[in-house]
VOGU-3710 file (C-alpha; in Angstrom, 3 decimals, decimal comma):
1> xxxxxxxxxx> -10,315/10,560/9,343  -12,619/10,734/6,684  -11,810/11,069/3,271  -14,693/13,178/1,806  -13,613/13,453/-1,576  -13,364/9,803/-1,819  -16,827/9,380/-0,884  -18,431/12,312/-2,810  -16,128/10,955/-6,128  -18,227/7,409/-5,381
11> xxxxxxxxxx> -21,680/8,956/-5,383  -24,033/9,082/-9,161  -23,445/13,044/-9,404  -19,603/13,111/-8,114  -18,825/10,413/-10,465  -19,958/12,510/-13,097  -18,584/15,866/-11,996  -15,076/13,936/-11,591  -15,212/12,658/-14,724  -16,436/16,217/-16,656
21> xxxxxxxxxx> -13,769/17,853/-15,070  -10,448/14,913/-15,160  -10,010/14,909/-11,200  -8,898/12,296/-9,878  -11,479/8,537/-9,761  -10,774/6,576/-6,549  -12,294/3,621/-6,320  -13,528/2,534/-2,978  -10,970/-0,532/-2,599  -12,528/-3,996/-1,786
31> xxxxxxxxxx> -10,471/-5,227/1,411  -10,513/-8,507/3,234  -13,586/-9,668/5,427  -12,489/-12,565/8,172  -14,623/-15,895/5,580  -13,631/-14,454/2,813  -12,049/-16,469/0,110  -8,035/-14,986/-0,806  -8,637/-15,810/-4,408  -12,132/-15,857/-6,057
41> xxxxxxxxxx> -13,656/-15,719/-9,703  -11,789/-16,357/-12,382  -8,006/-16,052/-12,526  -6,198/-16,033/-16,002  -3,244/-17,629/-16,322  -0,663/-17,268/-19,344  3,035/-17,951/-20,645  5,102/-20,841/-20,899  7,776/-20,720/-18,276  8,718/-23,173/-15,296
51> xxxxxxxxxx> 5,477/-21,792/-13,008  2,466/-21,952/-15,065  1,601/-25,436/-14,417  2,368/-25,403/-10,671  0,050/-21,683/-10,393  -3,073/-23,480/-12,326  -2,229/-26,109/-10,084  -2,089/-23,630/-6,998  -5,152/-22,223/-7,786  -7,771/-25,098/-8,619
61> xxxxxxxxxx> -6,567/-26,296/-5,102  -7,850/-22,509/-3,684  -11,698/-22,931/-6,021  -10,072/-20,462/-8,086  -11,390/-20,787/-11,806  -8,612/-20,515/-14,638  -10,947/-21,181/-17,731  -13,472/-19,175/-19,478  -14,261/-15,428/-20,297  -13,905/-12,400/-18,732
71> xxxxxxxxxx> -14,790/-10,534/-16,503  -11,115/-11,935/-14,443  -10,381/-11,048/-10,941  -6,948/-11,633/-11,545  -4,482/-12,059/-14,671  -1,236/-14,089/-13,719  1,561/-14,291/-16,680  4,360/-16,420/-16,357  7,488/-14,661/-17,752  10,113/-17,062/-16,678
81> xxxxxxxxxx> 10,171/-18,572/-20,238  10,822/-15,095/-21,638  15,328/-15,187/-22,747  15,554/-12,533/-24,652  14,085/-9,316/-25,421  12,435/-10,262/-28,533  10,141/-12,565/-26,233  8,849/-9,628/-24,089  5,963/-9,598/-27,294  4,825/-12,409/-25,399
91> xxxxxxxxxx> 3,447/-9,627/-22,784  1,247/-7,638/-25,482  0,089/-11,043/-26,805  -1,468/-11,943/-23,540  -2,277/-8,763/-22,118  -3,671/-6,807/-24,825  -6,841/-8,766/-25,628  -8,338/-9,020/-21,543  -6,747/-5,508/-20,759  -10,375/-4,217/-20,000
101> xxxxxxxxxx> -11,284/-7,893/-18,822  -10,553/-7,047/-14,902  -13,065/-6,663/-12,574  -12,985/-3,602/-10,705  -10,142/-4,052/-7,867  -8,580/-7,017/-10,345  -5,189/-8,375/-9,895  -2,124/-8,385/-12,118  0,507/-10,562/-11,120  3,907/-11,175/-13,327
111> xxxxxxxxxx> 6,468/-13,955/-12,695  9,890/-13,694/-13,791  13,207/-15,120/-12,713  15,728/-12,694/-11,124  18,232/-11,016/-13,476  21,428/-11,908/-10,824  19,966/-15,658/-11,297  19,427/-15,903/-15,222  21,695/-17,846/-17,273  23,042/-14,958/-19,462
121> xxxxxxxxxx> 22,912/-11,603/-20,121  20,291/-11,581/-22,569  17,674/-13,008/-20,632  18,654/-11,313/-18,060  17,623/-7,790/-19,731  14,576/-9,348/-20,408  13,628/-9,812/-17,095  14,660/-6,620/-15,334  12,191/-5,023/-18,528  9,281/-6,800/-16,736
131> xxxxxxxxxx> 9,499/-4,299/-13,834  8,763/-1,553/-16,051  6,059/-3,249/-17,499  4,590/-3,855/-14,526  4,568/-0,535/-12,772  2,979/1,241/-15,942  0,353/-1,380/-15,772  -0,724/-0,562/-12,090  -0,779/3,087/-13,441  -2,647/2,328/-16,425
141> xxxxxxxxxx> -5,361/-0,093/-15,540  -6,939/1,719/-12,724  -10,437/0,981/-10,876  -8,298/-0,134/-7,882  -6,633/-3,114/-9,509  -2,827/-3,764/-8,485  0,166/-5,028/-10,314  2,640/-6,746/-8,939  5,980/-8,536/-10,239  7,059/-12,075/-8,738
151> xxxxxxxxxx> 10,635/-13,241/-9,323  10,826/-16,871/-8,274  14,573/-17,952/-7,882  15,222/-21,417/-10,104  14,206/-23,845/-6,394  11,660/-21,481/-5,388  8,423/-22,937/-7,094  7,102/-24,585/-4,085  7,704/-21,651/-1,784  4,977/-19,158/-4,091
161> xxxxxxxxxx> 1,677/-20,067/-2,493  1,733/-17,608/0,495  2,504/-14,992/-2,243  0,028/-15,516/-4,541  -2,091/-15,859/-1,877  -1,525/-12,329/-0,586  -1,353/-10,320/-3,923  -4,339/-12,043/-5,113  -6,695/-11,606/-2,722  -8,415/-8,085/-1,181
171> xxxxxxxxxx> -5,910/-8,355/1,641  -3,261/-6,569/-0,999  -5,784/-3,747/-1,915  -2,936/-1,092/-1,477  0,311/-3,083/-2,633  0,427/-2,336/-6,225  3,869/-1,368/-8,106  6,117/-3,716/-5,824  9,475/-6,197/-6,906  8,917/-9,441/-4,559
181> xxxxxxxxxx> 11,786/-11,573/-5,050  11,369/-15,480/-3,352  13,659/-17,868/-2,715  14,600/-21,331/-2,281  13,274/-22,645/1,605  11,626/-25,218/3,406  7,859/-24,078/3,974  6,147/-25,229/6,418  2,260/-25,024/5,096  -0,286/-23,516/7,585
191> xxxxxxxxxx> -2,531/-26,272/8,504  -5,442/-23,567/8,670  -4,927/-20,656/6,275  -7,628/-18,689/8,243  -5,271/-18,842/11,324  -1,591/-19,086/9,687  -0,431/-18,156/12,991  -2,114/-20,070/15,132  0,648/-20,699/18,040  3,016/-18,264/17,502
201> xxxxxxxxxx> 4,065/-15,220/19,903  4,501/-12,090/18,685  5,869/-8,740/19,618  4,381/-5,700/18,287  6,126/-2,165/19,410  4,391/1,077/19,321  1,363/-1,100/19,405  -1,201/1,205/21,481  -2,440/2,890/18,349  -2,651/3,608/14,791
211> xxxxxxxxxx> -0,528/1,373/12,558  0,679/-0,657/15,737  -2,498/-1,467/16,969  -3,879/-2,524/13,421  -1,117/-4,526/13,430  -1,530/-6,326/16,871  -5,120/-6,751/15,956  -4,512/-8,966/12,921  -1,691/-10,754/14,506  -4,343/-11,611/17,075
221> xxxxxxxxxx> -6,629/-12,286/14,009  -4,343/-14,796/12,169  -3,941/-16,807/15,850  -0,516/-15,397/17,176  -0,369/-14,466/21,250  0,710/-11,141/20,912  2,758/-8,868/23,044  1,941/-4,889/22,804  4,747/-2,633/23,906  4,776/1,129/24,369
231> xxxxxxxxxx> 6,081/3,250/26,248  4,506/3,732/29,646  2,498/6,698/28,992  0,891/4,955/26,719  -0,452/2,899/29,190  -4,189/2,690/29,363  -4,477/2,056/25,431  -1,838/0,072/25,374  -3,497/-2,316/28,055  -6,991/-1,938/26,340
241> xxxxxxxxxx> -5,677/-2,968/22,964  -4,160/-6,242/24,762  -6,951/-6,994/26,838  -9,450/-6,830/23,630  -7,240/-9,100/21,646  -6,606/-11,515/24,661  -3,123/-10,887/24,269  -0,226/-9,301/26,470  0,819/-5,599/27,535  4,380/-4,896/28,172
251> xxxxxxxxxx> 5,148/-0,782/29,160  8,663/-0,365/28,217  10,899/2,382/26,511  13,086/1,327/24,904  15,719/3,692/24,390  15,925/3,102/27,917  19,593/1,180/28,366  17,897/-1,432/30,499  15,134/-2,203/27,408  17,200/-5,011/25,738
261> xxxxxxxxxx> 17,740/-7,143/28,882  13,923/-6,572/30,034  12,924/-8,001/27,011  15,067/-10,644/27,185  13,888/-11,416/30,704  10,194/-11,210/29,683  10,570/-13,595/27,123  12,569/-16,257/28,510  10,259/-16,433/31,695  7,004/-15,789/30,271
271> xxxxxxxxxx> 7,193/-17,842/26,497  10,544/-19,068/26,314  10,369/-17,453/22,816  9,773/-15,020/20,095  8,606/-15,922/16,839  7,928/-12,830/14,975  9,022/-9,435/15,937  6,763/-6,295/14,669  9,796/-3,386/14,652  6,901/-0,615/14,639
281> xxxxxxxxxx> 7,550/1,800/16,766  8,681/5,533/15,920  8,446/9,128/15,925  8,379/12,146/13,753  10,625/15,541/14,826  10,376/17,209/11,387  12,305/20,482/11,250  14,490/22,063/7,926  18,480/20,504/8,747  19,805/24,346/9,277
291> xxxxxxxxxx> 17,003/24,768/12,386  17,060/21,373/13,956  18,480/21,039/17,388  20,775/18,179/17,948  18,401/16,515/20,208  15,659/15,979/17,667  18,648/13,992/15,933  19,407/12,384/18,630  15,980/11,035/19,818  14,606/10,172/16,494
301> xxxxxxxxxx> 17,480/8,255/15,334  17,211/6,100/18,805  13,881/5,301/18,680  13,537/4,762/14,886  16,486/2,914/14,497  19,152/2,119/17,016  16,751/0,496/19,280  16,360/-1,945/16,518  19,597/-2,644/16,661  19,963/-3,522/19,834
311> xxxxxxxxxx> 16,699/-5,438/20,126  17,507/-7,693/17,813  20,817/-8,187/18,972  19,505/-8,877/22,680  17,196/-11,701/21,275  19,340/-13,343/18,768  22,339/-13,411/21,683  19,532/-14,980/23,614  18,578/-17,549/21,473  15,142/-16,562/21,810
321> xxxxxxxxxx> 14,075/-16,164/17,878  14,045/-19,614/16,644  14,603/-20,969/12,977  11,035/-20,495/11,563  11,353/-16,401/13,232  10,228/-13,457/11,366  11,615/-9,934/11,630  9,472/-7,320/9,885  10,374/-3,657/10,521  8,503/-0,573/9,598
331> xxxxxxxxxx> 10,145/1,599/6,876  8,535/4,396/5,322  8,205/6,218/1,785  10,193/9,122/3,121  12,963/6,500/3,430  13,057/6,042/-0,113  12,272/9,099/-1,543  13,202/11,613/0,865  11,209/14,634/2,378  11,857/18,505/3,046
341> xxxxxxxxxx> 11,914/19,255/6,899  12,519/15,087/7,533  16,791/14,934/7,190  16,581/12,681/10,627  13,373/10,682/9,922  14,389/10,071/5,870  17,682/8,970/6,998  16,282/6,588/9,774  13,661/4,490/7,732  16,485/4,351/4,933
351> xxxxxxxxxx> 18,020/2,935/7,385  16,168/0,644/8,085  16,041/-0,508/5,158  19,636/-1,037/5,131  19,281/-2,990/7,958  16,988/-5,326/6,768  18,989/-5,537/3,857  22,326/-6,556/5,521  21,246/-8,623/7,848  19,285/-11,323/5,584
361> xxxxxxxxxx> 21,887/-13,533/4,470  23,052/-13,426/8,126  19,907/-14,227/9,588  19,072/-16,860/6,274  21,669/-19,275/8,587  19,241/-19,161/11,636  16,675/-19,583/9,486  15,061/-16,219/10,271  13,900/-14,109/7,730  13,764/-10,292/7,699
371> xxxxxxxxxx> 12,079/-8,262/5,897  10,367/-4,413/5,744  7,144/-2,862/5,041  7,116/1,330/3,501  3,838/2,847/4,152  3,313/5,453/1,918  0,096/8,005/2,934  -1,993/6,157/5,849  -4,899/8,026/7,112  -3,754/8,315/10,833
381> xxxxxxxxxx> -3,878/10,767/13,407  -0,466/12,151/12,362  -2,257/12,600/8,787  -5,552/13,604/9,540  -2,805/16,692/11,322  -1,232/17,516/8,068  -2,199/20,914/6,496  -4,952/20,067/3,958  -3,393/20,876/0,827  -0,055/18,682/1,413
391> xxxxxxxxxx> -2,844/15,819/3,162  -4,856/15,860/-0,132  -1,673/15,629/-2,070  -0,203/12,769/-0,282  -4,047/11,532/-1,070  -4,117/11,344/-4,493  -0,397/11,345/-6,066  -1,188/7,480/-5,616  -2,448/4,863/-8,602  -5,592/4,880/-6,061
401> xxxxxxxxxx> -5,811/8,360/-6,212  -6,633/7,546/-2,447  -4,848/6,986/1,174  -4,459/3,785/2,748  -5,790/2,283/5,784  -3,826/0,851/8,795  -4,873/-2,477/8,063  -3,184/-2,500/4,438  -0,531/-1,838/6,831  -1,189/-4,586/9,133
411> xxxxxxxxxx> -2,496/-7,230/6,667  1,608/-6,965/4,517  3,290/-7,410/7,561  0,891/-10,663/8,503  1,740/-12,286/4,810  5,427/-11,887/5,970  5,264/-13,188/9,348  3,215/-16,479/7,909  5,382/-19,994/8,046  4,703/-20,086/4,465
421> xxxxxxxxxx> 6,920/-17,156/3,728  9,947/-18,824/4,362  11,275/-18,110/1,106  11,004/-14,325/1,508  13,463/-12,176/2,945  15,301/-8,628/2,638  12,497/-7,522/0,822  11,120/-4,314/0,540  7,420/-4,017/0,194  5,776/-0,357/-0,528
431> xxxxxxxxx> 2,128/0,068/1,122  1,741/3,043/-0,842  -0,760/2,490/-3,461  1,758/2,774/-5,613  2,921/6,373/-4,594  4,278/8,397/-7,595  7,277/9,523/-5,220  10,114/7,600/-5,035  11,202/3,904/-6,556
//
């Protein structure tokens, strides 16, 4: 659905009706073109900690420049140096003077070190204060730039460049506001960056429209064979989706009891694997607690969740998700914050969250990573629904002043499932334009 506030606020006269009156400025948000460079312009780079070198490094390799005046595309500060709180001045030092440096749709990326991994309390308030630094500059800076903080466990320096990558470039354009923490792990580098997935099979449920099908589209788009499931009355899209991206239908619901096994059995005779599973699928049966009938509970909670569960189970039992396997489920905002009339959805996406959560030092032994994406307001068909005040609301109560797109979706859920992300798991990443609900 079109957003026609969006476009009016980018035309001569509604820019300067928005900005007699204080309404909200979106900015129509540069996004990622297949032969388009992830990091362009010039990029930056200051502090004095352990990553500095190895990002100016990183990003001469990528034709970045890191030299010379403004305008920047990006502003990268490296905060690991920072011990104590006195040395958080170091922020205002470097920030202050190219504040209104960025280009429009710039990028602000921090770097600190974990406070559970610094070497003593002191430093290790100085780090968590970067979060808070960060956030208010996503608020603050506007014109559709993003802000992002990086910690980088002590181990971790040659496991950044999928990262940076990501939040650099246009594919990020509404991630702004999130904690990415990265670990130590063996990478293994993407011989061609335009196809990081080139040879890998992927499931995608709930894949025959909306989110799903962005998201089997730019599997398909970074090289992975990928399997669409839905349920069978989803059918005919389903199968047109698959056909398009030359990949593979599978009808299948799977709260059915059977699901688990049929998966299993597809697999195992038809790839003899799984590398990245897309947990996507899910439904909405909003009603106040007081009114809702135990089988919108029951339902919801199955499909959202449960079936999760038991999908992952199935496959891990099977050794069918090798070491090098990604597990990315879909979360949402409503998750983290809560919502009225959304007890049994709220609770399921939190849970989900827990899930990812618990099982990531499990799954760090396989070497599988987990992860989970929260979409915040996506203009859907489920939005484009909404009554129009509470759709316009979810619109603009964003740093974007904006809603996203299923491919923002799609394209944070590809930088997870890349080989190079090795060293990221039981995150939590927000696709919410940094959403003024919630964390």
């Amino acid at each position: 659905m079109s957003d026609r506030y969006t476009s009016f606020a980018n035309t001569p006269a509604g820019r300067a009706v928005v900005k007699r009156l204080g309404l909200p400025e979106p900015l129509r948000l540069r996004r990622y073109q297949p032969g388009d460079p992830d990091v362009a312009g010039t990029v930056l780079v200051g502090g004095a900690g352990r990553l500095a070198d190895p990002v100016r490094k990183l990003l001469r390799s990528l034709g970045a420049a890191i030299e010379g005046d403004g305008p920047y595309t990006g502003l990268i500060f490296d905060a690991t140096g920072i011990t104590d709180s006195a040395g958080l001045r170091a922020l205002y030092d470097f920030f202050h003077p190219v504040a209104r440096s960025l280009r429009p749709c710039g990028r602000v990326v921090v770097l600190g070190t974990a406070p559970q991994d610094c070497a003593n309390p002191r430093e290790a308030t100085a780090q968590r204060a970067l979060e808070g630094f960060v956030r208010s500059v996503g608020k603050e800076f506007g014109r559709g730039t993003t802000a992002q903080l990086v910690y980088v466990a002590p181990g971790a320096e040659d496991a950044i460049e999928s990262t940076l990558r990501f939040l650099l470039s246009p594919k990020s354009a509404y991630v702004s506001g999130q904690v990415v923490r990265v670990g130590p792990a063996h990478v293994d580098q993407p011989k061609d960056w335009t196809k990081p997935l080139d040879g890998k099979i992927a499931l995608v449920t709930g894949a025959a429209r909306g989110i799903g099908e962005a998201i089997a589209r730019l599997l398909a788009r970074d090289g992975a064979h990928v399997v669409c499931l839905d349920v069978p009355a989803a059918g005919q899209p389903l199968s047109a989706v698959a056909n398009d991206i030359r990949g593979s239908a599978l009808q299948l619901d799977l709260t059915a009891a059977d699901a688990p096994q049929r998966l299993v059995d597809h697999f195992s005779e038809r790839h003899g694997r799984v590398d990245i599973v897309v947990h996507n699928a899910g439904i909405t049966r909003d009603k106040t607690l007081a009114r809702m009938s135990e089988d919108k509970w029951d339902v919801l909670m199955d499909v959202n969740l449960s079936s999760q569960e038991r999908v992952n189970d199935a496959l891990l039992a099977a050794d069918l998700l090798p070491a090098g396997g990604r597990i990315v489920s879909v979360s949402s905002m409503s998750g983290i914050a809560g919502n009225r009339g959304q007890t049994n959805y709220a609770a399921s996406k939190a849970g989900v969250i827990g899930l990812v959560q618990s099982y990531a030092p499990v799954l760090a032994d396989k070497g599988v990573t987990i992860n989970a994406v929260a979409p915040g307001f996506i203009e859907t068909r489920m939005t484009a629904a909404m009554p129009i005040m509470v759709r316009e609301a979810g619109r603009r109560m964003n740093s974007m002043s904006q809603g996203g797109q299923p491919v923002d979706v799609a394209e944070t859920i590809a930088w997870l499932a890349s080989p190079a992300s090795a060293g990221i798991t039981g995150n939590v990443v927000r696709v919410c334009g940094q959403s003024l609900l919630g964390a």
